[in-house]
C-alpha positions in Angstrom: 0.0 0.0 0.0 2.6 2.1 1.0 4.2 2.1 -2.9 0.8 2.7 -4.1 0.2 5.9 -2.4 4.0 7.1 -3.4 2.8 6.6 -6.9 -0.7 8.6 -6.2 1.6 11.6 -4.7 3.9 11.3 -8.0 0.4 12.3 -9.4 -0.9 14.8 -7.4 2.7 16.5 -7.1 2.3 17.0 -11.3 -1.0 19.3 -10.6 -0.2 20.7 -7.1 1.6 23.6 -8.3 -1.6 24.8 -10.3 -3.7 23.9 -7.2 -1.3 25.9 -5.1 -1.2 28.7 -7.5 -4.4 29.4 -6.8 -4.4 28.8 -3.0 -5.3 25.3 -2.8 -4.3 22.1 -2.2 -5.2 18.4 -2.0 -4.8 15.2 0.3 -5.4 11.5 0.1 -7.5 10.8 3.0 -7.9 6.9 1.9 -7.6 4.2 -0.6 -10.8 1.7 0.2 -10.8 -2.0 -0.1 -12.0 -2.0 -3.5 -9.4 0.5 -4.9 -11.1 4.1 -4.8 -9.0 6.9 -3.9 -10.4 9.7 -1.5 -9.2 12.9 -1.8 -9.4 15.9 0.2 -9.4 19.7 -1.4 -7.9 21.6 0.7 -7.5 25.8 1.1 -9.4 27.2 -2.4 -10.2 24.5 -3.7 -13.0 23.5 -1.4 -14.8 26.2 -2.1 -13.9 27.0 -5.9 -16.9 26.7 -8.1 -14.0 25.6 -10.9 -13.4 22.8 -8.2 -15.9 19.9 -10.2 -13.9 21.1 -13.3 -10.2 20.7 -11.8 -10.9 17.5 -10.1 -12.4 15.9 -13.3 -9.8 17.3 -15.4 -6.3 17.6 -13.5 -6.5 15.2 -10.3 -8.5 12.3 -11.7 -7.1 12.2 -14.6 -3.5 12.8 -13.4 -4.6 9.6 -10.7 -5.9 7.1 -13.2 -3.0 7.7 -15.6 0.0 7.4 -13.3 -1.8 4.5 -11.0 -4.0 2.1 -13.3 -4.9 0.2 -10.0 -6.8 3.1 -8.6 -10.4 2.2 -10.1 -11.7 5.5 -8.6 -11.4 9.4 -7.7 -14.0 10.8 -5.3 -13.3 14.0 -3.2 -14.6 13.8 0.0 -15.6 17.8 0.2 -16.4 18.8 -3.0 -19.7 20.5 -4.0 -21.4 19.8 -7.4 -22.2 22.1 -9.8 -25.6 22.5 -10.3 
């Protein structure tokens, strides 16, 4: 588990300087038993309205690239666009 989430922050650290540029950040919180990846937006980015846009686009994708065995992306804070 422990190589697995060294390969998620290989991830995240390739989008973290736009999330920082903007005052934000992210977290894993936890990988589950069957392989989804909980994430935490942290500083702007919990309460961005582009948030739904940059976790679709930049974390997920970055994720399910870089670590095939992660089946799923959910972020534990994030509010929907409507």
């Amino acid at each position: 588990m422990e190589a697995l989430i060294e390969k998620i922050e290989v991830a995240l650290n390739s989008v973290r300087p736009y999330l920082e540029a903007d005052g934000g950040n992210v977290k894993i919180v936890e990988i589950t038993s069957d392989m989804t990846l909980r994430l935490e937006l942290l500083g702007a980015c919990g309460s961005c309205p582009m948030s739904t846009m940059t976790f679709k686009a930049g974390l997920e994708e970055a994720v399910k690239k870089s670590v095939p065995e992660i089946l799923h992306v959910e972020a534990v804070n994030l509010t929907p666009l409507n």
